[in-house]
C-alpha positions in Angstrom: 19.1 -8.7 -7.9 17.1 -7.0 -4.7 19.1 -5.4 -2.4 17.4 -8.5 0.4 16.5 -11.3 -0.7 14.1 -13.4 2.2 16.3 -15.6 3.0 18.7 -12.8 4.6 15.5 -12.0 6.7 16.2 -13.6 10.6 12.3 -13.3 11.3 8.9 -11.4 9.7 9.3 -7.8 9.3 7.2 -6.0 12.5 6.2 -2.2 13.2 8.7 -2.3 15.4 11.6 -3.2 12.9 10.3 -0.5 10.3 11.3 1.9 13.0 14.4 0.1 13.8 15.4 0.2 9.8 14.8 4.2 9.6 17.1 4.4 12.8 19.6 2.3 10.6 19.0 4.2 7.9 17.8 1.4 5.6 14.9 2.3 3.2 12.0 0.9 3.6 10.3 -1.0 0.5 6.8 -1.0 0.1 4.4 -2.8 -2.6 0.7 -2.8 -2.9 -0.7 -6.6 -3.6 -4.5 -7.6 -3.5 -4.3 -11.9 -3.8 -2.5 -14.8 -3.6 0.3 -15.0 -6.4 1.0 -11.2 -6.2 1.9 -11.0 -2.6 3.9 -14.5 -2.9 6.0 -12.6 -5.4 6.5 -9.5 -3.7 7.9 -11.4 -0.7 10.0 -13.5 -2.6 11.7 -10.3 -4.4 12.1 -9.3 -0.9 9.6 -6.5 -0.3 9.7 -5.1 3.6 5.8 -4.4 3.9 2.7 -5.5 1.1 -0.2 -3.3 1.2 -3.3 -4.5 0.8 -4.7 -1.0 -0.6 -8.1 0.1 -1.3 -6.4 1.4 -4.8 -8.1 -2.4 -5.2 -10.9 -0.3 -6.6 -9.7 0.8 -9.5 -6.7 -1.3 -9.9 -8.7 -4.8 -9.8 -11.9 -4.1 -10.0 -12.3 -0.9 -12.4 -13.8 1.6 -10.4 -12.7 5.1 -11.2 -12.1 5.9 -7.5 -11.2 4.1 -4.3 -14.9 5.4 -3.4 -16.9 2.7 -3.8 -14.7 -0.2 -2.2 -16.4 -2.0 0.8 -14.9 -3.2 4.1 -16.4 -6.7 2.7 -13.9 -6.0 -0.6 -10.8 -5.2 2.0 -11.5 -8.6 4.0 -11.6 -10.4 1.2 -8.3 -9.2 -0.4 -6.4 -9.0 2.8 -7.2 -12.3 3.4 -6.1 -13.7 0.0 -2.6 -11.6 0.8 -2.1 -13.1 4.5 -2.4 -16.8 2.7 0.7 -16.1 0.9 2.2 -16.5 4.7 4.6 -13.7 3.9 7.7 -12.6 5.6 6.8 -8.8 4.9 4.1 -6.6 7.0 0.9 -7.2 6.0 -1.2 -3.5 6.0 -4.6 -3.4 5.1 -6.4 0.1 3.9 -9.4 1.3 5.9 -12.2 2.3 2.8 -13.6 5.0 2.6 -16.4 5.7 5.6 -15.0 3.1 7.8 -13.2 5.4 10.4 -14.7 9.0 9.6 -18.1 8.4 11.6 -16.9 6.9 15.1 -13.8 5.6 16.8 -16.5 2.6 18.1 -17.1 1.9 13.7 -13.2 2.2 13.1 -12.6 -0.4 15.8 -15.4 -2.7 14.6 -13.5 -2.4 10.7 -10.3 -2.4 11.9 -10.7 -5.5 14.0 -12.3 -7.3 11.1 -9.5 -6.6 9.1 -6.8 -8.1 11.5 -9.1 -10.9 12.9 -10.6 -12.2 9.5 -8.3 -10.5 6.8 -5.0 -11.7 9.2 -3.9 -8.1 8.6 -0.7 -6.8 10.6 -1.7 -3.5 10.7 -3.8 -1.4 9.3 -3.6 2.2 7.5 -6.2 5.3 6.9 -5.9 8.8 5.6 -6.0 12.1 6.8 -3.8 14.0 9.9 -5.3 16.1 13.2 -8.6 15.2 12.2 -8.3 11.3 12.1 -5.8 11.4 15.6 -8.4 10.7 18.4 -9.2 7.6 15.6 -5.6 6.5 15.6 -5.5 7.2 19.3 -8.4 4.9 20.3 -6.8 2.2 17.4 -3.7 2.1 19.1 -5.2 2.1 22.1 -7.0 -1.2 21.7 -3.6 -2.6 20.3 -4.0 -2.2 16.9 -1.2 -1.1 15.1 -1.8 2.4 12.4 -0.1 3.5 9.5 -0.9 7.2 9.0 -1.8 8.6 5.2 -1.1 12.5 4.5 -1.0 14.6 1.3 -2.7 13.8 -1.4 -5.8 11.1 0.1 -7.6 9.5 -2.6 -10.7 8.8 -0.3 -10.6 13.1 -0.6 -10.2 13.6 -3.9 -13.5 15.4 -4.3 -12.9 17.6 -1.8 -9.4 18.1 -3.0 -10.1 18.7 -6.5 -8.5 16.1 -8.5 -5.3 14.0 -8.1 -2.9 17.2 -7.5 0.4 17.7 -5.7 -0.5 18.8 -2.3 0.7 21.5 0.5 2.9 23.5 -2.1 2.4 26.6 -0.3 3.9 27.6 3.7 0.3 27.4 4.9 -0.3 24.2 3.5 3.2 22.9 4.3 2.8 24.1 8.4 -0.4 22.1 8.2 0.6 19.4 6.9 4.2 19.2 9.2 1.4 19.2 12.4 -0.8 16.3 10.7 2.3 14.3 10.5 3.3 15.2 14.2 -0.4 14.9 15.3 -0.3 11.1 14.0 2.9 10.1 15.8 2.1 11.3 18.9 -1.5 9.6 18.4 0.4 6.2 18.2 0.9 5.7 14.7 4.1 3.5 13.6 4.9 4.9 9.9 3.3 7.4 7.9 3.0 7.4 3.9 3.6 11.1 2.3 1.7 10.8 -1.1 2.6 13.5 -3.5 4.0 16.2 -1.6 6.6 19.1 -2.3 10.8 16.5 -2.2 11.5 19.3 0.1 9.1 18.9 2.7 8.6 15.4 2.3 12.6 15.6 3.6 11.7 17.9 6.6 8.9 15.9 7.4 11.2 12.8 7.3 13.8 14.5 9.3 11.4 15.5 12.5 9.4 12.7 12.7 10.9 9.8 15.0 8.3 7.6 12.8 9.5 6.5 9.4 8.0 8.4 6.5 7.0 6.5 3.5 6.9 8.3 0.2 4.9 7.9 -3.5 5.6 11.0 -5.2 6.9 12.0 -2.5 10.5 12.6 -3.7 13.8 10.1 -2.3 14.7 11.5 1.2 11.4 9.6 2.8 12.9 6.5 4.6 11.2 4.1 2.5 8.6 4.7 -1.0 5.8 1.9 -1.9 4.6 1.6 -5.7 1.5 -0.2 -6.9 2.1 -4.0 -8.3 0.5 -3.1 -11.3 2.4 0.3 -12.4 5.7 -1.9 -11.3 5.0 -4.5 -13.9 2.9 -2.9 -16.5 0.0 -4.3 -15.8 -2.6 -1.4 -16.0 -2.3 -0.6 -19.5 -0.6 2.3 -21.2 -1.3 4.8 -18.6 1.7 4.8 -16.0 1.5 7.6 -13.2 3.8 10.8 -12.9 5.2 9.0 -9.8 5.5 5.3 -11.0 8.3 3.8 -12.7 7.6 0.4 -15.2 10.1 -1.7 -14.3 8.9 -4.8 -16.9 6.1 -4.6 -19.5 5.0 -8.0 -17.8 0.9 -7.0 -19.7 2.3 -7.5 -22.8 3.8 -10.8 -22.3 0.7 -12.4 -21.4 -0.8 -10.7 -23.9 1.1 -12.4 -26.1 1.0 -15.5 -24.3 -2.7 -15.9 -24.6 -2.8 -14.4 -28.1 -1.0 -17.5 -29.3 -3.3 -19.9 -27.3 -6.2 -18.7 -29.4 -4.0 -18.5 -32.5 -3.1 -22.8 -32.0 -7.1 -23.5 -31.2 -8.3 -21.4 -34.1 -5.7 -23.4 -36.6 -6.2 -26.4 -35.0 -2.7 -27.1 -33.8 -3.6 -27.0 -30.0 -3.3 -30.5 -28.8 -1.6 -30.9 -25.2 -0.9 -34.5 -24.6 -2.9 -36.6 -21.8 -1.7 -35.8 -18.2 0.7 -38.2 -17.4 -0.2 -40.1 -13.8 2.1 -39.5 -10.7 
């Protein structure tokens, strides 16, 4: 049973009301989803915000990085995720090279992604560097999600998929990203794999909820990829995932026995009966 089910919802979840929850001190619960059925599910099981996230890349479509996903790709998923008509926030990634070059390119994607992807919001990495972005986003009225720690769009640069700011230099820095962001305009701010300690701080001096993946349990709310949640991405689950069903290996099964009845011959579904 989910702690909310929609129907104790009194209206769509908003930026706004994600700050109004971390006043309250109710977590925040974030999924990833990329079509139709996925994000219909998540709102059902009650879900505060889906994210439409450029994990999409290797998730869906078996890239080994978020590198090579397109703001085409993001349209095209956020757009099958809004036509769930979901109660939860709808936040769409920014792909890599979409906001890096110009605040005039990141209004062009981001306004593609709310206009034709019927996004909510939208969210891309990185801290003091990206805040004149985020500034000139909010600016125009569109709503940001900030994205610190570990940035997958970075991962070159950073080395590999590695806990990040474990030291006090790279704590300090990462404490005035967060900071930088907020006062930039952004609504919320994912912490992905960072020290539980200074995810906490962070969480604690931010007016802005914090939204943690391996990020330890004192952010104000933690978001987990559909897939991981349900077993769906083989046997390889992430440090900071947690399989709650081994849903892959029911339809595994499921199909398995399909081809086993039209091998033997015993597949033989009666006519469609007329309505």
């Amino acid at each position: 049973m989910s702690a909310m089910a929609p129907n104790d919802r009194a209206r769509a979840v908003t930026t706004t009301g994600l700050r109004s929850m971390k006043e309250a001190a109710r977590p925040i619960v974030m999924v990833t989803a990329y079509d139709t059925p996925s994000a219909r599910l998540a709102d059902e099981a009650g879900v505060d915000v889906i994210l439409v996230g450029d994990s999409l890349g290797m998730v869906v479509l078996g890239h080994a990085s978020t590198l090579p996903v397109t703001i085409d790709d993001m349209v095209r998923h956020t757009a099958a995720v809004a036509r769930a008509h979901t109660s939860a926030l709808v936040v769409a990634d920014m792909p890599f090279m979409t906001f890096q070059i110009s605040a005039e390119e990141a209004l062009r994607a981001a306004g593609r992604l709310l206009a034709e992807g019927g996004a909510a919001a939208v969210k891309l990495e990185g801290g003091t560097r990206v805040a004149p972005v985020v500034e000139r986003l909010a600016g125009a009225g569109v709503p940001v999600m900030g994205h610190v720690g570990l940035t997958p769009q970075s991962v070159h640069q950073l080395g590999g998929y590695r806990v990040q700011a474990k030291d006090d230099a790279g704590a300090e820095a990462l404490v005035a990203d967060c900071l930088a962001l907020q006062e930039a305009g952004a609504f919320a701010v994912v912490l992905e794999c960072i020290p539980a300690p200074l995810a906490a701080r962070v969480t604690a001096t931010l007016d802005i909820p914090t939204i943690g993946i391996g990020a330890g349990p004192a952010c104000d709310g933690q978001v987990q990829v559909f897939h991981d949640l349900l077993g769906l991405g083989g046997d390889f689950v992430p440090r900071h995932a947690r399989r709650y069903a081994d849903v892959g290996a029911v339809v595994r099964d499921a199909i398995a026995a399909y081809a086993d009845e039209v091998r033997d011959g015993t597949f033989a579904p009666g006519p469609r009966e007329e309505a």
